[in-house]
N, CA and C atoms of all chains as a GROMACS GRO file, in nm:
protein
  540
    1UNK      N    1  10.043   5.087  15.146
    1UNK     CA    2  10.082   5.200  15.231
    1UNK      C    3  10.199   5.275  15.170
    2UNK      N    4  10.220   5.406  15.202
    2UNK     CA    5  10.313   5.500  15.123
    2UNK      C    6  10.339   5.538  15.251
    3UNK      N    7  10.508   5.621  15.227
    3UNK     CA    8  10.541   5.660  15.344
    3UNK      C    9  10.564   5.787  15.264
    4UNK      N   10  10.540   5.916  15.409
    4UNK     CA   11  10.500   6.019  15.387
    4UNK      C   12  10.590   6.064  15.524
    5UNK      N   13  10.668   6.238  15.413
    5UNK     CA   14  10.754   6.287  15.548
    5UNK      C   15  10.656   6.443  15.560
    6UNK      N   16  10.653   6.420  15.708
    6UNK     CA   17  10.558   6.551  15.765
    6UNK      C   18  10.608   6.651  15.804
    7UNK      N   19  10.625   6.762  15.807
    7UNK     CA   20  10.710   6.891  15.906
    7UNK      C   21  10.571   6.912  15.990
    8UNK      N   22  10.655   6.976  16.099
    8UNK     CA   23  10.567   7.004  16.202
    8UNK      C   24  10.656   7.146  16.245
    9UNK      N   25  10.589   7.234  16.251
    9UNK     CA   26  10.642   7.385  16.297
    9UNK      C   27  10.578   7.382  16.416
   10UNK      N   28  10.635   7.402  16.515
   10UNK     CA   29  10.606   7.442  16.692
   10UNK      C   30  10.680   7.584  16.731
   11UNK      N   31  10.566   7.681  16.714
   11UNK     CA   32  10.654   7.789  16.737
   11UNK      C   33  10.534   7.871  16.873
   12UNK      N   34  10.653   7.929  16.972
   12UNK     CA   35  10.585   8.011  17.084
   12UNK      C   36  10.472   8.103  17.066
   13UNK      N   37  10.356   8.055  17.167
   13UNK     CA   38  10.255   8.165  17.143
   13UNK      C   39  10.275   8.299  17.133
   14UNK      N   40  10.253   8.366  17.026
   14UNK     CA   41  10.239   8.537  17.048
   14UNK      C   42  10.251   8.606  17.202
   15UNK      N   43  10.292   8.688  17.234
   15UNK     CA   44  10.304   8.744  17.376
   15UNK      C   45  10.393   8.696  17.471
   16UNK      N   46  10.430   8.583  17.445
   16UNK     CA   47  10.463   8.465  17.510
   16UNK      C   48  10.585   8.481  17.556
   17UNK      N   49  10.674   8.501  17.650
   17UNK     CA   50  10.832   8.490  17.657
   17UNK      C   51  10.861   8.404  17.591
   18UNK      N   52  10.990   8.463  17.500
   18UNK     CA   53  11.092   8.356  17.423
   18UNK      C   54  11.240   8.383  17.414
   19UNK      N   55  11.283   8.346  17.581
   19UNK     CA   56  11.396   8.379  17.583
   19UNK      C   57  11.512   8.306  17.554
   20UNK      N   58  11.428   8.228  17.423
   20UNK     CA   59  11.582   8.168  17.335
   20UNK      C   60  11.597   8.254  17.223
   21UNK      N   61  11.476   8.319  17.177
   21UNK     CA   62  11.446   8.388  17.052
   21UNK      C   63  11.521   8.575  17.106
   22UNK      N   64  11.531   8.591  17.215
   22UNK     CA   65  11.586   8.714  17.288
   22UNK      C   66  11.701   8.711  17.294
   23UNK      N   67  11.793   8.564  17.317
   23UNK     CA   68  11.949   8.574  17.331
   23UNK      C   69  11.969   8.593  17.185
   24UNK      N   70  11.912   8.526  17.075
   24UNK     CA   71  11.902   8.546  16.960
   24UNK      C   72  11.943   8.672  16.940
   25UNK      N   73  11.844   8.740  16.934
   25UNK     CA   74  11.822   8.858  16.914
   25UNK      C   75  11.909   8.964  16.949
   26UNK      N   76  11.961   8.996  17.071
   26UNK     CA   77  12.078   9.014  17.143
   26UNK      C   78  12.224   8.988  17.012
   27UNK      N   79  12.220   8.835  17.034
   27UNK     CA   80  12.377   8.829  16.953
   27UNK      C   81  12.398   8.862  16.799
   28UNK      N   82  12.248   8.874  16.753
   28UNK     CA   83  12.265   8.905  16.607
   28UNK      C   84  12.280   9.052  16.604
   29UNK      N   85  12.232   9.146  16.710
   29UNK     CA   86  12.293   9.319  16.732
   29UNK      C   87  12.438   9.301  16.769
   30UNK      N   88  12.505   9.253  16.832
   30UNK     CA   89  12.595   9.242  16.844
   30UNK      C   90  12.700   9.218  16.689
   31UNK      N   91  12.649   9.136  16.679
   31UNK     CA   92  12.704   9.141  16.544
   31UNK      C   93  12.691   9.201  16.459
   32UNK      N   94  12.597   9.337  16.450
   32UNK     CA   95  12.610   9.411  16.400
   32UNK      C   96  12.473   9.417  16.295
   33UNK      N   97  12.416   9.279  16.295
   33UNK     CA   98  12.268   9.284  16.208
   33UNK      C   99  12.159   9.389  16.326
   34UNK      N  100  12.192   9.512  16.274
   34UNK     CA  101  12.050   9.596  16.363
   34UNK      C  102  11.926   9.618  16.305
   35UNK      N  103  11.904   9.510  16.168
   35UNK     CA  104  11.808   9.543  16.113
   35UNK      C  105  11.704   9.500  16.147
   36UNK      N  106  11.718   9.384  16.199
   36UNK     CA  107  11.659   9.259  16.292
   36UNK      C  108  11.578   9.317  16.428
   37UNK      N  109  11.419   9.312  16.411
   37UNK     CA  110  11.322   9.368  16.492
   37UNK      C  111  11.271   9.254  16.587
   38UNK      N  112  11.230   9.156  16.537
   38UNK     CA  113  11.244   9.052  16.634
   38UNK      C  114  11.306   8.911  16.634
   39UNK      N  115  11.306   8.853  16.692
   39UNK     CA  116  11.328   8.675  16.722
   39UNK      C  117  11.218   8.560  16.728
   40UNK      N  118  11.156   8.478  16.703
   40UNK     CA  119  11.083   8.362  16.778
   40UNK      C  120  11.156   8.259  16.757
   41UNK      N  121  11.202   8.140  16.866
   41UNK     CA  122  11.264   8.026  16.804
   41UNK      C  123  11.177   7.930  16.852
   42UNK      N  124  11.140   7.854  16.734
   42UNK     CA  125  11.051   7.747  16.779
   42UNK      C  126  11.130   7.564  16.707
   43UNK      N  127  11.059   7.455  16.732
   43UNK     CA  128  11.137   7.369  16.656
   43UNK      C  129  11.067   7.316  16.562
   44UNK      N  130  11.103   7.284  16.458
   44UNK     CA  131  11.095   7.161  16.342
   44UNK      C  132  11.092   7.049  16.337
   45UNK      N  133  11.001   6.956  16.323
   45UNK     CA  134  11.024   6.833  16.378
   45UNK      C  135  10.971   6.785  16.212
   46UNK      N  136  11.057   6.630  16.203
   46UNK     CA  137  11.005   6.607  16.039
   46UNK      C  138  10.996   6.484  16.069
   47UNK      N  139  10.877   6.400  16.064
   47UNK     CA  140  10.846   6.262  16.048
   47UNK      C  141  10.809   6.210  15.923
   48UNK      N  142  10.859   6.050  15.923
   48UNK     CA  143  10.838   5.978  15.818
   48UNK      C  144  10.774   5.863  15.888
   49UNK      N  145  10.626   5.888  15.798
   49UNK     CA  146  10.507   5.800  15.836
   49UNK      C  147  10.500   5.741  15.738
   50UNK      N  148  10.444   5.572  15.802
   50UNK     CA  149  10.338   5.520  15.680
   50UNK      C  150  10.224   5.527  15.684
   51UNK      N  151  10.165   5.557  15.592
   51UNK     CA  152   9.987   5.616  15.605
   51UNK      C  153   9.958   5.537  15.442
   52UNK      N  154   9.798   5.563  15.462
   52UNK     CA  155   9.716   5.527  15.336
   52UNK      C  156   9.738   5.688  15.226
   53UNK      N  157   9.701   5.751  15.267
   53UNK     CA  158   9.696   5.866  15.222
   53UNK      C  159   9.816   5.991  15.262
   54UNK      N  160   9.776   6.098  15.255
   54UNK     CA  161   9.821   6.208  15.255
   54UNK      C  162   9.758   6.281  15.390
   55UNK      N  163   9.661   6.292  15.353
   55UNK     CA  164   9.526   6.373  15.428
   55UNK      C  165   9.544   6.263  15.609
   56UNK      N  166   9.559   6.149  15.562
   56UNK     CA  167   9.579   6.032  15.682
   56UNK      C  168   9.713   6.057  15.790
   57UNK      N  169   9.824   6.058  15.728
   57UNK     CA  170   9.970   6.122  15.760
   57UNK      C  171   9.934   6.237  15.840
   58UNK      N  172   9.901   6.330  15.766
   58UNK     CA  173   9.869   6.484  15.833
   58UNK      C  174   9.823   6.459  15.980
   59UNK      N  175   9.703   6.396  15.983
   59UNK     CA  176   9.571   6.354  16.082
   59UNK      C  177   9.639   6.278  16.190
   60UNK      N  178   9.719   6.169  16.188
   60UNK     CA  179   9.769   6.110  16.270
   60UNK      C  180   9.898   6.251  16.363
   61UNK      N  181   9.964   6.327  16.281
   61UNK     CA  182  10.069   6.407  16.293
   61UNK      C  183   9.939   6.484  16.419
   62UNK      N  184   9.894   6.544  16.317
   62UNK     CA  185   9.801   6.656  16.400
   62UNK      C  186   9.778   6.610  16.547
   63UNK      N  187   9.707   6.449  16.539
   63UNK     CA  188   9.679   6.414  16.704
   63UNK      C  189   9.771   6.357  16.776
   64UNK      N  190   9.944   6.343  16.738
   64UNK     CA  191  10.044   6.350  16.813
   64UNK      C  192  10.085   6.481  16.851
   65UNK      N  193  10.072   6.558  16.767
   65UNK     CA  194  10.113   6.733  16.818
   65UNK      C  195   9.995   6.753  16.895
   66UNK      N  196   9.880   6.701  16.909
   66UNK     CA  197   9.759   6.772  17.049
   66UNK      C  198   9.869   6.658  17.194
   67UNK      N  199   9.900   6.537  17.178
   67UNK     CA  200   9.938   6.479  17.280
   67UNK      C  201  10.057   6.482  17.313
   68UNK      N  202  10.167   6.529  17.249
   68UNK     CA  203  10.321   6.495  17.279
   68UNK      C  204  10.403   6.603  17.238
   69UNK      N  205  10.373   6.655  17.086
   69UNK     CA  206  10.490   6.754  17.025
   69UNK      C  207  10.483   6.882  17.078
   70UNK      N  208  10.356   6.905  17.092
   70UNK     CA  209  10.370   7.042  17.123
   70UNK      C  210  10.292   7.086  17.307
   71UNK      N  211  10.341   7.179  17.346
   71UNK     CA  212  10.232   7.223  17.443
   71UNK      C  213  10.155   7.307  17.407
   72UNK      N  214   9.980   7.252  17.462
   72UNK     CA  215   9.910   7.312  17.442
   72UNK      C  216   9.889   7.484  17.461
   73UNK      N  217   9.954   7.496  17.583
   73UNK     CA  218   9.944   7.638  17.680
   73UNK      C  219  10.033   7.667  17.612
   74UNK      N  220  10.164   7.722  17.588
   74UNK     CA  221  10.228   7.789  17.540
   74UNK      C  222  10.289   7.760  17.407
   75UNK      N  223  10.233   7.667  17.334
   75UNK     CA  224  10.269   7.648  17.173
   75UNK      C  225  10.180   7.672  17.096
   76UNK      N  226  10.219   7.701  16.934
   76UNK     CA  227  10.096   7.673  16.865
   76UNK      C  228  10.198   7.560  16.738
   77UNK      N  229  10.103   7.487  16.664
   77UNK     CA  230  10.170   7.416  16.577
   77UNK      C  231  10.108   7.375  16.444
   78UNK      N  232  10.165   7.386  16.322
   78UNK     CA  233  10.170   7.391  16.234
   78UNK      C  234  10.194   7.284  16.151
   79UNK      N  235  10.140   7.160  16.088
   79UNK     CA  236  10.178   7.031  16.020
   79UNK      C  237  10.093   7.109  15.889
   80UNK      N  238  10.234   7.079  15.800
   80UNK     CA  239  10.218   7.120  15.658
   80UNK      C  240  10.198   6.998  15.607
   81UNK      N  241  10.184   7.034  15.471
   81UNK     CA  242  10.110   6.905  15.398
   81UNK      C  243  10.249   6.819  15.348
   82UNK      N  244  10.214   6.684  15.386
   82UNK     CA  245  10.290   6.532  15.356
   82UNK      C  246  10.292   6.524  15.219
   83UNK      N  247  10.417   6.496  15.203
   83UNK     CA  248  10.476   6.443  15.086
   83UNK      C  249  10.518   6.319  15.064
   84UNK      N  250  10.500   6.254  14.953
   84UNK     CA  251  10.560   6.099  15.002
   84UNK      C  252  10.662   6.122  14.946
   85UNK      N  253  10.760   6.052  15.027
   85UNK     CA  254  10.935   6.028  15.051
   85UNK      C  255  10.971   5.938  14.933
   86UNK      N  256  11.058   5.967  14.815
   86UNK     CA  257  11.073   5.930  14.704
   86UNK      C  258  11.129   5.758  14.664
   87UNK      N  259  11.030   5.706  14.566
   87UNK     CA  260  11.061   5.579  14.608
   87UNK      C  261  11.034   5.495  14.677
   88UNK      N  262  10.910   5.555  14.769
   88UNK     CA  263  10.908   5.467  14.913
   88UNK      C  264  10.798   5.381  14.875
   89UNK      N  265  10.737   5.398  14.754
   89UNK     CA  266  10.579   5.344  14.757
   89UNK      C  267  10.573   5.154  14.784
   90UNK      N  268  10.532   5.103  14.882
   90UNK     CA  269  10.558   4.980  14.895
   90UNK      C  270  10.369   4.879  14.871
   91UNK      N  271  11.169  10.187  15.385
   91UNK     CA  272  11.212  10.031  15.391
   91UNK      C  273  11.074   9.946  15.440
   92UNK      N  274  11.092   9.811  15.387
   92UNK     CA  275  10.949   9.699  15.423
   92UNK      C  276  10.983   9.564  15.559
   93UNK      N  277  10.906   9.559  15.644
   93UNK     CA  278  10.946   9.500  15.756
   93UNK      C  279  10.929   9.308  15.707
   94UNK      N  280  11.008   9.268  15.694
   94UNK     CA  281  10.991   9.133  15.599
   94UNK      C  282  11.001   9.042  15.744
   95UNK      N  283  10.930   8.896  15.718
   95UNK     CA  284  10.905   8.779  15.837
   95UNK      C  285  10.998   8.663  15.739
   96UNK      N  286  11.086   8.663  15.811
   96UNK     CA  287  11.195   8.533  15.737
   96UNK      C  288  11.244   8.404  15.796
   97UNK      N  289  11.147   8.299  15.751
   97UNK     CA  290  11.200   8.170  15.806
   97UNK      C  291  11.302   8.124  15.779
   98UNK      N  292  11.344   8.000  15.903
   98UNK     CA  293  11.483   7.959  15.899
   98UNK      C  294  11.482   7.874  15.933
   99UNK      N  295  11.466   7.721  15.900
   99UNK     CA  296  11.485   7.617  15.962
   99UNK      C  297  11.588   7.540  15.906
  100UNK      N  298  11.645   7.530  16.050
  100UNK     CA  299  11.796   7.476  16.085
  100UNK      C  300  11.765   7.322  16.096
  101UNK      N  301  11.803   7.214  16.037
  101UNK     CA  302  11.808   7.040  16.045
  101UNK      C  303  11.930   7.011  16.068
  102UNK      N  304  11.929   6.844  16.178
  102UNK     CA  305  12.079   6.826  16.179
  102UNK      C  306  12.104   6.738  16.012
  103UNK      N  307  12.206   6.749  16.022
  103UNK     CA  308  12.269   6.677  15.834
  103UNK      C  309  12.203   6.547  15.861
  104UNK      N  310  12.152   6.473  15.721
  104UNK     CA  311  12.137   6.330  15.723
  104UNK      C  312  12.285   6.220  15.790
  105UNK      N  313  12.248   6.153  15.887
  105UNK     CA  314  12.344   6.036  15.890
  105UNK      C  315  12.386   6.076  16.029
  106UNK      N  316  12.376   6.250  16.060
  106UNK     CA  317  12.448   6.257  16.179
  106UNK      C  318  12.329   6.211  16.304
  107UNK      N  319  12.400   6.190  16.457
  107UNK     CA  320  12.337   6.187  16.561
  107UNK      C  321  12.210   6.248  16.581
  108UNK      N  322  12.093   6.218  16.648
  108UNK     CA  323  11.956   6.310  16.644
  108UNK      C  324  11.920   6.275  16.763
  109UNK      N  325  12.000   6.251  16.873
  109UNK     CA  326  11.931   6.219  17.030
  109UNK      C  327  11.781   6.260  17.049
  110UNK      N  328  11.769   6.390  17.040
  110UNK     CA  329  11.637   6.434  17.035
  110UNK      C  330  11.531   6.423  16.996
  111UNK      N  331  11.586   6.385  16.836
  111UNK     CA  332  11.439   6.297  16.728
  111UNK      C  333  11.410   6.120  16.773
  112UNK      N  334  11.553   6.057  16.837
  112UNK     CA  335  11.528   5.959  16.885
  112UNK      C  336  11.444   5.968  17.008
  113UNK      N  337  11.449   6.001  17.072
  113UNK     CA  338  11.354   6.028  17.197
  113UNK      C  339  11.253   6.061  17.176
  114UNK      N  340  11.164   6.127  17.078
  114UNK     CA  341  11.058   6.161  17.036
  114UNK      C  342  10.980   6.024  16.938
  115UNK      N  343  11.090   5.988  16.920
  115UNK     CA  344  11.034   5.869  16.806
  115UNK      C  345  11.017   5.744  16.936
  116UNK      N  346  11.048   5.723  17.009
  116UNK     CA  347  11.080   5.613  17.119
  116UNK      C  348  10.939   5.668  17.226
  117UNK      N  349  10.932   5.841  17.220
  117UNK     CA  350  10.768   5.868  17.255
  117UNK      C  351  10.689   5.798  17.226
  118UNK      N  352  10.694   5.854  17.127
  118UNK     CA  353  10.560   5.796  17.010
  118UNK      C  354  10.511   5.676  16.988
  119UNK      N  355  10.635   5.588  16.972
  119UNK     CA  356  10.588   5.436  16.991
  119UNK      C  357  10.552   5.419  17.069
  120UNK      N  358  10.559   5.427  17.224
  120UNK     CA  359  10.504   5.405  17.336
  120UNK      C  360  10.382   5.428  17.354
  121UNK      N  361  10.331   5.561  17.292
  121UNK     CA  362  10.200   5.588  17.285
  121UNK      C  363  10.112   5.473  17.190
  122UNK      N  364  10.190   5.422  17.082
  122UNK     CA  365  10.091   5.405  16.995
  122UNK      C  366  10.119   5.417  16.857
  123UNK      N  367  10.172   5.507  16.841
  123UNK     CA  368  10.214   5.579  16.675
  123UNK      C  369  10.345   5.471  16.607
  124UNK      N  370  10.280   5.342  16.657
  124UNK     CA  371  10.400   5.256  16.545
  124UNK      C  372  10.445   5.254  16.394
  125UNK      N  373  10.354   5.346  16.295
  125UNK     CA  374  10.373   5.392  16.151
  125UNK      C  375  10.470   5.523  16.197
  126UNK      N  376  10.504   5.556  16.241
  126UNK     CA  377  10.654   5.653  16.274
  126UNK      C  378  10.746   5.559  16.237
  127UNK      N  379  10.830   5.589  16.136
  127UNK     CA  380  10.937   5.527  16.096
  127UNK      C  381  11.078   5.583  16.127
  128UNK      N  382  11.107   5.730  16.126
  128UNK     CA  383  11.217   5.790  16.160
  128UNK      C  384  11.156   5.969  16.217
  129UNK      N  385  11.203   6.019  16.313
  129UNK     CA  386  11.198   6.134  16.358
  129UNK      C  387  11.274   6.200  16.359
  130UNK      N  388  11.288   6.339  16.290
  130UNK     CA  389  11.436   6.434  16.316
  130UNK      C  390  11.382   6.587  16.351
  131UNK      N  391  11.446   6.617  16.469
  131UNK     CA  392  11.415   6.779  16.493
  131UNK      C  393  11.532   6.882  16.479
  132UNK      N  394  11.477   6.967  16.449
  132UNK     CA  395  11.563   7.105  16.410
  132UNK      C  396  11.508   7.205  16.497
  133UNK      N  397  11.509   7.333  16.452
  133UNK     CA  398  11.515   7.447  16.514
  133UNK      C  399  11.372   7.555  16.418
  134UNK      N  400  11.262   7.584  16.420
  134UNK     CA  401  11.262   7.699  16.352
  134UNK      C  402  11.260   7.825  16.377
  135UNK      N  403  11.296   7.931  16.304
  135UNK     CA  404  11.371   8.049  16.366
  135UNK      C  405  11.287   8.122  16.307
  136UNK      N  406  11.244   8.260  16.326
  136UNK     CA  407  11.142   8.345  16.235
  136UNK      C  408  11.174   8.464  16.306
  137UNK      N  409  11.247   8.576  16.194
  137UNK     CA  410  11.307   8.711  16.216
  137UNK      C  411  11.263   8.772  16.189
  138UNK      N  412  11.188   8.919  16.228
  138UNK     CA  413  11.128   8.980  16.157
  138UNK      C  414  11.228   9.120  16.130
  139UNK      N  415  11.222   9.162  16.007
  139UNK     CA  416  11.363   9.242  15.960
  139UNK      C  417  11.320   9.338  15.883
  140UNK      N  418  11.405   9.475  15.861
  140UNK     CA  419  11.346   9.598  15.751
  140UNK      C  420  11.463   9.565  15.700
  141UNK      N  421  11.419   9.525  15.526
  141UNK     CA  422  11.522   9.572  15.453
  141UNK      C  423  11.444   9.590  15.265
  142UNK      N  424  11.490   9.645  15.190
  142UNK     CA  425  11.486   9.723  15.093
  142UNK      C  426  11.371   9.618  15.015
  143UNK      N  427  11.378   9.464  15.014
  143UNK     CA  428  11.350   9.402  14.950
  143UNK      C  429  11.328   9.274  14.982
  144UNK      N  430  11.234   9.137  14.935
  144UNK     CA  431  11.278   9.011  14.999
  144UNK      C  432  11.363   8.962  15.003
  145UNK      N  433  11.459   9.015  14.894
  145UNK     CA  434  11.604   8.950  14.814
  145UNK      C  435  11.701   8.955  14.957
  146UNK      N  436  11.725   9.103  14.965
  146UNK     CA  437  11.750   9.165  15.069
  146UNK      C  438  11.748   9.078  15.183
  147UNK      N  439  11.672   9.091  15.230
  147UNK     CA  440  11.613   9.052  15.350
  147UNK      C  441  11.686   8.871  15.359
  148UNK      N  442  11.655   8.772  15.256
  148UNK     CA  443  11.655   8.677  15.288
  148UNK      C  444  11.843   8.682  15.221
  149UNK      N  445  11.907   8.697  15.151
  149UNK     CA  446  12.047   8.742  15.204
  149UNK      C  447  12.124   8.792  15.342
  150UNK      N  448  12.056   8.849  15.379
  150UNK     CA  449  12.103   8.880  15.505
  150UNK      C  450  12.086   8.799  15.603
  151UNK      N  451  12.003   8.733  15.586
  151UNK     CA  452  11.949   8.580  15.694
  151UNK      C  453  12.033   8.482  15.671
  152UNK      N  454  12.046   8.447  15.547
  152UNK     CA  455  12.149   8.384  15.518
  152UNK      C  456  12.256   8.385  15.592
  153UNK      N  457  12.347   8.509  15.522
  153UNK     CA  458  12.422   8.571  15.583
  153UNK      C  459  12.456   8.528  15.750
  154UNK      N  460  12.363   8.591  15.842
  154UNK     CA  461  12.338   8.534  15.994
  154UNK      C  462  12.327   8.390  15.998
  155UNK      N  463  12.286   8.313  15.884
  155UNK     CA  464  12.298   8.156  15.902
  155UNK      C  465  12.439   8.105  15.924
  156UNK      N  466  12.495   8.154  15.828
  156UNK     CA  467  12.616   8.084  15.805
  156UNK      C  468  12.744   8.128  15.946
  157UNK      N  469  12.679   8.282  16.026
  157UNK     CA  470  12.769   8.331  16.137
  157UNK      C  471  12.717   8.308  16.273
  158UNK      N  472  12.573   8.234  16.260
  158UNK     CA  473  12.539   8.269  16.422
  158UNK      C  474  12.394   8.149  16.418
  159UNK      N  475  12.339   8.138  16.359
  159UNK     CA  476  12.197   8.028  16.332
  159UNK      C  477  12.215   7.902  16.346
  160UNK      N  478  12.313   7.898  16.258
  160UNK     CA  479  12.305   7.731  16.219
  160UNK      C  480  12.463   7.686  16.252
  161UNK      N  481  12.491   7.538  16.277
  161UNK     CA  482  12.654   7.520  16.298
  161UNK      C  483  12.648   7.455  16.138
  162UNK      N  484  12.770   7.498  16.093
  162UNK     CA  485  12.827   7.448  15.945
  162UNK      C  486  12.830   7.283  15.926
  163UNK      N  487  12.897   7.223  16.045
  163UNK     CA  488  12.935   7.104  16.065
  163UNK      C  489  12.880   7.043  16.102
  164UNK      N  490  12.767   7.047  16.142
  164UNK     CA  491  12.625   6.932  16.152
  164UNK      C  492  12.490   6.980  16.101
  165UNK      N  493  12.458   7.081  16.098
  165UNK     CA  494  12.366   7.141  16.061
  165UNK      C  495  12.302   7.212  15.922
  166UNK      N  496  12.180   7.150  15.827
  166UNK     CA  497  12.173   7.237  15.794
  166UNK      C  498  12.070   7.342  15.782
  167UNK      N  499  12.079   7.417  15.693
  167UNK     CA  500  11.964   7.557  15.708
  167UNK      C  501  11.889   7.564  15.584
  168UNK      N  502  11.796   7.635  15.605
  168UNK     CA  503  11.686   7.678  15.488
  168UNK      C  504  11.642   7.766  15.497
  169UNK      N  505  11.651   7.919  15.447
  169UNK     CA  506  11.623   8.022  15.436
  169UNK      C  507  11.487   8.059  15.351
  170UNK      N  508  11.354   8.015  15.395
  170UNK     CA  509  11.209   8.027  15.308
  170UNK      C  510  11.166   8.152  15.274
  171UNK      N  511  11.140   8.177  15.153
  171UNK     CA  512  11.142   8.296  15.090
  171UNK      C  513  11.044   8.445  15.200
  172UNK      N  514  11.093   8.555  15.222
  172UNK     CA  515  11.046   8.647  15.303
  172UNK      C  516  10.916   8.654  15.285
  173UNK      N  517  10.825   8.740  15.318
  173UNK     CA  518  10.708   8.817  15.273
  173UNK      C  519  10.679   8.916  15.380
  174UNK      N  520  10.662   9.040  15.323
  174UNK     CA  521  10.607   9.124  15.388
  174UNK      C  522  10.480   9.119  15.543
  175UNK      N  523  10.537   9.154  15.652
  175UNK     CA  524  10.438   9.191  15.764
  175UNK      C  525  10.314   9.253  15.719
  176UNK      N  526  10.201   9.204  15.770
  176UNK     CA  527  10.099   9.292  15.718
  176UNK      C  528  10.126   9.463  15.775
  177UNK      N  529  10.073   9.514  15.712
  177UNK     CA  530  10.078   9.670  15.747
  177UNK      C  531  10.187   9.738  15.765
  178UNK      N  532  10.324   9.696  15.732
  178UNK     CA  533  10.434   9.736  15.800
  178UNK      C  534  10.523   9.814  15.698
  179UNK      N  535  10.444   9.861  15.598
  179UNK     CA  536  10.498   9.944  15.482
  179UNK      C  537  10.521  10.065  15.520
  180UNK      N  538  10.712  10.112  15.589
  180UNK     CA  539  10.687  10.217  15.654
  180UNK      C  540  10.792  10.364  15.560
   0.00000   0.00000   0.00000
């Protein structure tokens, strides 16, 4: 088994209120960045799995983000491809 | 000017506190997911911005990292290279 670290991007559905990504947005005019058209703030989550594979890591990630990481109704989520964590090969 | 989409994900520093990734990891086992070895969550942020260039663009994010995104002292950031909005060549 190899251990493998996963990102997981959980970011708000399109249309969606995101009024953390709005206060955002707000304080960075304030400060004077007016270049800045919008906001979304979503979270990052980075696990370190042990898996057989790569493709395995991902798969397990994927069917914790359908049950726990993310909400279905108002999230969408994103697990990029696993890397194994340097050194770890046991 | 080109309307650029610029990620930002904010992590807390290795070693510091992660209440949040602990609780997610203490999920997970409960469910099932005992190959979870460590969990850490961050923030991801995605701005959408007009400026001259990606260079541009992801300088200035920066920039907002270091004054308003991310805290210096526990946190850190990653500014992922811009790319152009579709169609937004104005």
């Amino acid at each position: 088994m190899n251990r493998f670290t996963v990102e997981v991007l959980v970011t708000p559905r399109p249309g969606l209120l995101d009024p953390q990504g709005k206060a955002i947005h707000h304080a960075l005019a304030s400060l004077g960045y007016d270049s800045v058209e919008d906001v979304r703030v979503g979270r990052a989550i980075y696990l370190d799995i042990e898996a057989g594979s790569a493709a395995e890591a991902t798969e397990r990630v994927e069917d914790a983000c359908r049950k726990l990481l993310a909400n279905p109704v108002t999230e969408d989520f994103r697990v990029t491809a696993a890397e194994p964590a340097c050194g770890a090969v046991r």
